[in-house]
N, C-alpha and C positions, 0 to 999 in steps of 0.2 A: 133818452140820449144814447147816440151811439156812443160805440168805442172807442172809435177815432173823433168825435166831440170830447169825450171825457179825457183822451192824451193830447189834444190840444189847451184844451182846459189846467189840466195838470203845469204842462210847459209854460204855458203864459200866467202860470200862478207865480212858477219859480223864477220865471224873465222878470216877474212884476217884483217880489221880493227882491233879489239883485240890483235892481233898477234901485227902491227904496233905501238899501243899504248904500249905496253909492253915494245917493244923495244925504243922509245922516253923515257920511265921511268928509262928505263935501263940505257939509255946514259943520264941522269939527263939532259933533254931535257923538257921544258913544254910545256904540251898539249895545242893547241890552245884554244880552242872551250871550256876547264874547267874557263881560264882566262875571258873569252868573259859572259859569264852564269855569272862569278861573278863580274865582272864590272858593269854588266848590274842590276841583281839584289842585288847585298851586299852581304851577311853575308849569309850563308844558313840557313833558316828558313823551316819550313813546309809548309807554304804558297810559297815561292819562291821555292822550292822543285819538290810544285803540280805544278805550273805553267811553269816549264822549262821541266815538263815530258810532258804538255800537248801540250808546243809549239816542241818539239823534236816530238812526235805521230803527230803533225797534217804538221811540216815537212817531214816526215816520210812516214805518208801516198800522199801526192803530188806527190811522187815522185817515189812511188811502186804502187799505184794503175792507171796511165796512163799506166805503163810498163804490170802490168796483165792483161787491159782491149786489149789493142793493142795483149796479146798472143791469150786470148781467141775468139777474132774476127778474 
């Protein structure tokens, strides 16, 4: 796979995700993973704001950078 297959891949992972959460909103459906963030941290603060962007990025990254290492090698 090229690189520009695997960042189109990437995008239409995230368009597709977006897409699915729309539709869970749609059908007055709650989102897992917004209850989970606020169980875990309370009340949305600025402080629990930075910390749930920075624990999503460092999920985030686990889990796309084995996948680009493995394209580019």
């Amino acid at each position: 796979m090229k690189k520009s297959g695997f960042a189109l891949l990437v995008v239409l992972s995230v368009m597709t995700g977006i897409f699915i959460k729309g539709i869970f909103e749609w059908l007055n459906v709650s989102f897992f993973s917004e209850n989970v963030w606020e169980l875990m941290f309370g009340e949305p603060t600025i402080m629990s704001k930075v910390l749930v962007f920075l624990i999503t990025g460092l999920i985030a990254f686990a889990v796309f950078f084995p996948l680009y290492k493995k394209l580019v090698n």
